[in-house]
VMD Tcl script that draws the C-alpha trace (Angstrom):
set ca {
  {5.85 51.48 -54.90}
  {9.24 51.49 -53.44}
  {9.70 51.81 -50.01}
  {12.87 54.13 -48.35}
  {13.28 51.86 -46.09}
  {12.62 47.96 -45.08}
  {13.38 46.90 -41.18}
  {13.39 42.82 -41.32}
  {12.93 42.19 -37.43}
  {10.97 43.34 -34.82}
  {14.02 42.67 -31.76}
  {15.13 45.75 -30.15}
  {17.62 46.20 -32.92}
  {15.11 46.24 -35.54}
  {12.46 48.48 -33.67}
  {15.15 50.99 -32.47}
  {16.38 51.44 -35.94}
  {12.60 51.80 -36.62}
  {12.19 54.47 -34.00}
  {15.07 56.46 -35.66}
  {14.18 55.65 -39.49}
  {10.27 56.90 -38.23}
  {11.35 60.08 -36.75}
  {13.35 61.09 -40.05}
  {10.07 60.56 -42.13}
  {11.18 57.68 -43.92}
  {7.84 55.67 -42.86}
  {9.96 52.57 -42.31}
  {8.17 49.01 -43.06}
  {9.12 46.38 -40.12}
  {8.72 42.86 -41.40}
  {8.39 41.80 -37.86}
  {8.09 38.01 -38.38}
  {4.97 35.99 -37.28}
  {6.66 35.67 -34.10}
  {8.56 38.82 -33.46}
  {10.35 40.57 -30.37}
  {13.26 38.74 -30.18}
  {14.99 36.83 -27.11}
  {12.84 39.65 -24.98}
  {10.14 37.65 -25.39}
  {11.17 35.15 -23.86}
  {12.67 37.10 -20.62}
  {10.23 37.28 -17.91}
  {12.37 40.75 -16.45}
  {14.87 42.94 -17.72}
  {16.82 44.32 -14.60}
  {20.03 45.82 -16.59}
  {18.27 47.68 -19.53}
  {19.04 51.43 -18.68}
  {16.28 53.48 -17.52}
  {14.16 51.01 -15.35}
  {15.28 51.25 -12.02}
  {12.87 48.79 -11.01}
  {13.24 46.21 -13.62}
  {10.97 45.56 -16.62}
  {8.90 43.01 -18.14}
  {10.95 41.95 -21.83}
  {7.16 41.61 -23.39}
  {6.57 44.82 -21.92}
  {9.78 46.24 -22.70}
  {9.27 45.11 -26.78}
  {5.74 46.51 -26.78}
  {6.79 49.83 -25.78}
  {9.30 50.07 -28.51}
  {6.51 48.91 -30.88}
  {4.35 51.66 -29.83}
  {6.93 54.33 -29.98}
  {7.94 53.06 -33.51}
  {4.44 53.22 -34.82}
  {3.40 56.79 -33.08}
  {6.30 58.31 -35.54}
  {4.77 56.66 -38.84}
  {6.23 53.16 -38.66}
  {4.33 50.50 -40.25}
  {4.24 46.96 -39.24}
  {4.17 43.31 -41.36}
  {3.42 40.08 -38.84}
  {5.31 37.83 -42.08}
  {8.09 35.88 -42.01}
  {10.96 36.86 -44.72}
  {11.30 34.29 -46.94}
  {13.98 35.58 -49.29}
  {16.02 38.41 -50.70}
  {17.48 40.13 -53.85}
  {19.73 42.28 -53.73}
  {21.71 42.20 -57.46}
  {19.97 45.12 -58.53}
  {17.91 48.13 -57.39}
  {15.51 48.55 -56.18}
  {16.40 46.09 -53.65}
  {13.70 43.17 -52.99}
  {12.45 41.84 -49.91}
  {10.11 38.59 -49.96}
  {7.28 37.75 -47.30}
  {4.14 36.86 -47.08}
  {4.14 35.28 -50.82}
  {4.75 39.26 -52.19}
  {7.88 41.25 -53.16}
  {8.73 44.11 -51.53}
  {11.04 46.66 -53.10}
  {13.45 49.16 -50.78}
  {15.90 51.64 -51.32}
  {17.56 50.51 -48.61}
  {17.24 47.44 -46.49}
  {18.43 47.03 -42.44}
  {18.76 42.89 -41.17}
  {17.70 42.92 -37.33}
  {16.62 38.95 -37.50}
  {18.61 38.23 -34.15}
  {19.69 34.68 -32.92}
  {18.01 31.68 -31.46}
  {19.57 30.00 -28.23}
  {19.75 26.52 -28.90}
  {17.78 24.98 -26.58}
  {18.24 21.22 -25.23}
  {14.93 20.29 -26.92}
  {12.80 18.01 -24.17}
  {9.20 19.27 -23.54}
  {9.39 20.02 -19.60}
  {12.11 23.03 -20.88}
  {9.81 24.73 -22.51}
  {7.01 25.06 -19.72}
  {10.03 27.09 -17.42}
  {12.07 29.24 -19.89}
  {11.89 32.15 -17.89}
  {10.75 30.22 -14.88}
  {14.05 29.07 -13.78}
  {15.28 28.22 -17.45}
  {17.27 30.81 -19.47}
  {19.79 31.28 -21.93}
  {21.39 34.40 -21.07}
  {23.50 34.21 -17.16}
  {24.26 37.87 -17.69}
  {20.38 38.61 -18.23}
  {18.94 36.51 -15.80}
  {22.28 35.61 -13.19}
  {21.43 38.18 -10.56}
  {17.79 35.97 -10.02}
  {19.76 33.17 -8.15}
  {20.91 35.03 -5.51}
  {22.38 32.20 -2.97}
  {20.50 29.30 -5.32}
  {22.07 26.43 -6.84}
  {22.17 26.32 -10.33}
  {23.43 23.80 -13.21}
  {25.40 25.17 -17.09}
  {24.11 22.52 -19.35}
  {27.24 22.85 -22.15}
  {31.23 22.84 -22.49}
  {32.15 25.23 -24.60}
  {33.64 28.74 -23.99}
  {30.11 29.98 -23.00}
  {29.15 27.52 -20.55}
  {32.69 27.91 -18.66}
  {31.81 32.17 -19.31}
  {28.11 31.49 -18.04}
  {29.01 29.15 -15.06}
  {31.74 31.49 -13.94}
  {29.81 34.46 -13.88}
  {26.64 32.79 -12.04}
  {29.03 32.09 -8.90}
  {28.71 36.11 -8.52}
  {25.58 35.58 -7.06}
  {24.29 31.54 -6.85}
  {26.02 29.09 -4.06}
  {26.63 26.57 -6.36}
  {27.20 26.04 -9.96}
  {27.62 22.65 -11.72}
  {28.31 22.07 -15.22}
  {26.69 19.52 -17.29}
  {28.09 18.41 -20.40}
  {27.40 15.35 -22.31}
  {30.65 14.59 -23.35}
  {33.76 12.74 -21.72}
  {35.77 15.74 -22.21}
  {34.80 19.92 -22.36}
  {34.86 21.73 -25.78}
  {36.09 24.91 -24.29}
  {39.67 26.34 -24.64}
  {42.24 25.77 -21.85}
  {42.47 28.69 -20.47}
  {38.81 28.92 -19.81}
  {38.90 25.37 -18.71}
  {41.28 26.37 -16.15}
  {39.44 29.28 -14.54}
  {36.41 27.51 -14.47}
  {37.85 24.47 -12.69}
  {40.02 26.62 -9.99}
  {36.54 28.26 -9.10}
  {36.04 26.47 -6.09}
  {31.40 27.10 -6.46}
  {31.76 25.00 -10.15}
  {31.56 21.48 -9.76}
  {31.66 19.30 -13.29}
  {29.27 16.31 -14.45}
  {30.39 14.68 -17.60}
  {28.87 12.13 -19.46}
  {25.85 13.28 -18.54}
  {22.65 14.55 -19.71}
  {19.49 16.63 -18.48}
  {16.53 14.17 -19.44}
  {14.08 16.58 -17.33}
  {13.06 19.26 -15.59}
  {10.33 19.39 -12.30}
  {8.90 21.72 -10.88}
  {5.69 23.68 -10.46}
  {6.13 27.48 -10.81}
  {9.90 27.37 -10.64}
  {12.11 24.88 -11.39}
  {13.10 22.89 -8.47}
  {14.94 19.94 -9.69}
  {15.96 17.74 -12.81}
  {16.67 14.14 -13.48}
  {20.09 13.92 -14.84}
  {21.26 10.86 -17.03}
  {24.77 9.73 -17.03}
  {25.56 8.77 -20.47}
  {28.18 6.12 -19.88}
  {26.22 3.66 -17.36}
  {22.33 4.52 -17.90}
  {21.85 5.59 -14.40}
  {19.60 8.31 -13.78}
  {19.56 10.78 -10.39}
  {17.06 13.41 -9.76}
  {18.35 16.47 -8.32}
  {17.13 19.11 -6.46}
  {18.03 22.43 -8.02}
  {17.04 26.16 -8.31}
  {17.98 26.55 -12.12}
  {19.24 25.16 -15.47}
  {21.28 28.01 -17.83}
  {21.69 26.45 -21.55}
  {24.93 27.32 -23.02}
  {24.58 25.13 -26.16}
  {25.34 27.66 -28.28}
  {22.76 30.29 -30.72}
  {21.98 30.17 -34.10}
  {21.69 33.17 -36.16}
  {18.72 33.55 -37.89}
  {20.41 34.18 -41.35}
  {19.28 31.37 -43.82}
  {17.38 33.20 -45.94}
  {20.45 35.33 -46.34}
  {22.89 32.53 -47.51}
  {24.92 33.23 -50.78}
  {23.09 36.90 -50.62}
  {25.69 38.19 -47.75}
  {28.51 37.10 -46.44}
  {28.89 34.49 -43.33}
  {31.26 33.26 -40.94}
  {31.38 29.96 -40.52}
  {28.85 29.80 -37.66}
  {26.47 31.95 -40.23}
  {26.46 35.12 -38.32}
  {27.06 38.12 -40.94}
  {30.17 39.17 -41.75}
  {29.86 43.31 -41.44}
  {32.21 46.48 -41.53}
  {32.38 49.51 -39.74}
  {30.57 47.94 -37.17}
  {27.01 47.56 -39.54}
  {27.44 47.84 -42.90}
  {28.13 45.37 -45.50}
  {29.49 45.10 -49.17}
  {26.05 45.94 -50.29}
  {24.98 49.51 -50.70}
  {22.06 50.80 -48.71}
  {22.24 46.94 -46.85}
  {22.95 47.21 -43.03}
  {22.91 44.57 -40.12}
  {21.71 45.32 -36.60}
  {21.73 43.64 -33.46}
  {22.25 39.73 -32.59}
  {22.51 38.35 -36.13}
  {26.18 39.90 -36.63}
  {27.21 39.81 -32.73}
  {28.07 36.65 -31.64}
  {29.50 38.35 -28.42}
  {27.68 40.74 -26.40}
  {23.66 39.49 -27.13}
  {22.47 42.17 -24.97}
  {19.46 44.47 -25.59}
  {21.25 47.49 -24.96}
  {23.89 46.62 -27.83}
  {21.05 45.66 -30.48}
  {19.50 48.90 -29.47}
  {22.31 51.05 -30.05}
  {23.41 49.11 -33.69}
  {19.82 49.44 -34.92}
  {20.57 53.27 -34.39}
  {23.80 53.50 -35.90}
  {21.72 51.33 -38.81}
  {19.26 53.96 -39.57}
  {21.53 57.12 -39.14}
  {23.43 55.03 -42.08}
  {20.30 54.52 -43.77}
  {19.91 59.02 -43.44}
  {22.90 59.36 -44.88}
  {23.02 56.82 -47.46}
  {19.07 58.20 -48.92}
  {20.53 61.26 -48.50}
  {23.11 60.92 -50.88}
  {20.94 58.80 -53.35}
  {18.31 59.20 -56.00}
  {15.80 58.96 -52.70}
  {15.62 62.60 -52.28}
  {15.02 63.89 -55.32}
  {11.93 61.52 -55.42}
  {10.32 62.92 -52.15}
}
mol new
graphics top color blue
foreach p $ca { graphics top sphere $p radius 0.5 }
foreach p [lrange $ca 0 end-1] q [lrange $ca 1 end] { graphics top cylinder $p $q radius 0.2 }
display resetview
């Protein structure tokens, strides 16, 4: 049986265009992924997502929308999409070793940060770790705080932070920053950013916060530990789109290529949140694509064979 509708992603893109699809009986399916919710889940609290005055848990925040989702007939798969078809109709969605067939399909599969890979990370992302200084910048109120990157987002990040922390210092492995000129220059006339190059973050201490790392410089082998209140990675994000190579199109970092904001050359195909914006990553901008996404998806059944079926 065919369904109206197949969400792939369980982000707040995916689960807002659920909430939407749900309410306009179209008994969306989410193929939430075996590890679903998005970046949320790995933000200890939301301060800037409208409506919660006091702040709110991102686990929390993602559960919520899950219940709201299912109360209005939304159904939920914990598989991971494997691949797609869409050359002919109806249009397929693989997970879970099965085929799934859709009249229309909406992508919410978000991006990854790219993290910096060493094992003591991991035990403080959201401890004094993140990947997002406009989520979690406000937190380091007078703190000191080190950018690990040198691109565009770590000059964007470490400029930002000095809103609120003492002290920013960029870290960057290389001799020389990636990050255009301009940016360059109004990072470096910011007199809270200091710059270590040639240098690397081998570790991270601490015991419910971060409170220091040992740095590495790259050139002579010496290591310094330093005392610090937390480490932003600005390494970059991968989009979560490799099961949808040579079925969509991709820019060359592999985010999808979409127009009018979330469609794409595909009929009845549509792309919500993080895994077409390489920009904004916020909550509140996947939420309000995945509803654009399914008020497509109203129109688009509405116009198709889909009706005269029901």
């Amino acid at each position: 049986m065919s369904e109206s509708v197949i969400i792939v992603g369980s982000g707040p893109a995916g689960l807002s265009a659920a909430i939407y699809a749900a309410r306009e009986d179209f008994k969306p399916l989410i193929i939430a992924g075996t590890r679903g919710g998005g970046q949320l889940e790995l933000t200890s609290v939301v301060e800037n997502y409208p409506g919660f005055p006091e702040g709110i848990d991102g686990p929390v925040l993602i559960k919520k929308l899950k219940e709201q989702a299912a109360r209005f007939g939304a159904r939920f798969l914990e598989e991971d999409v494997t691949d797609v078809d869409f050359t002919s109709r109806p249009l397929k969605v693989m997970a879970g070793g099965k085929t799934y067939e859709a009249d229309s399909v909406i992508i919410a599969t978000g991006a990854n940060a790219k993290w910096l890979e060493i094992e003591s990370e991991k035990k403080f992302i959201g401890k004094g770790v993140s990947s997002c200084a406009t989520c979690d910048g406000s937190f380091f109120r007078n703190k000191n705080v080190i950018v690990v990157g040198g691109g565009d987002t770590a000059m964007e990040d470490a400029t930002f932070l000095t809103k609120f922390a003492n002290s920013v210092t960029v870290v960057h492995r290389r001799g020389e920053l990636r990050a255009s000129r301009i940016m360059q220059e109004h990072a470096r006339s910011n007199p809270k950013i200091k710059f270590l190059l040639n240098t690397t973050v081998e570790e991270i201490f601490g015991d419910q916060r971060v409170t220091g790392v040992r740095l590495r410089n790259i050139s002579t082998g010496d290591a310094s530990e330093v005392p610090i209140d937390g480490v932003f990675v600005a390494i970059g994000y991968s989009p979560n789109t490799g099961m949808l190579n040579g079925k969509l199109k991709l820019d060359q970092k592999g985010y999808v290529i979409t127009h009018d904001e979330v469609k794409t050359d595909i009929e009845g195909v549509y792309i919500a949140g993080d895994v077409a914006d390489s920009f904004y990553r916020q909550a509140a901008t996947a939420v309000a694509s995945g509803v654009k996404c399914a008020l497509h998806v109203r129109e688009y059944l509405s116009m198709s064979d889909y009706e005269k079926k029901r």
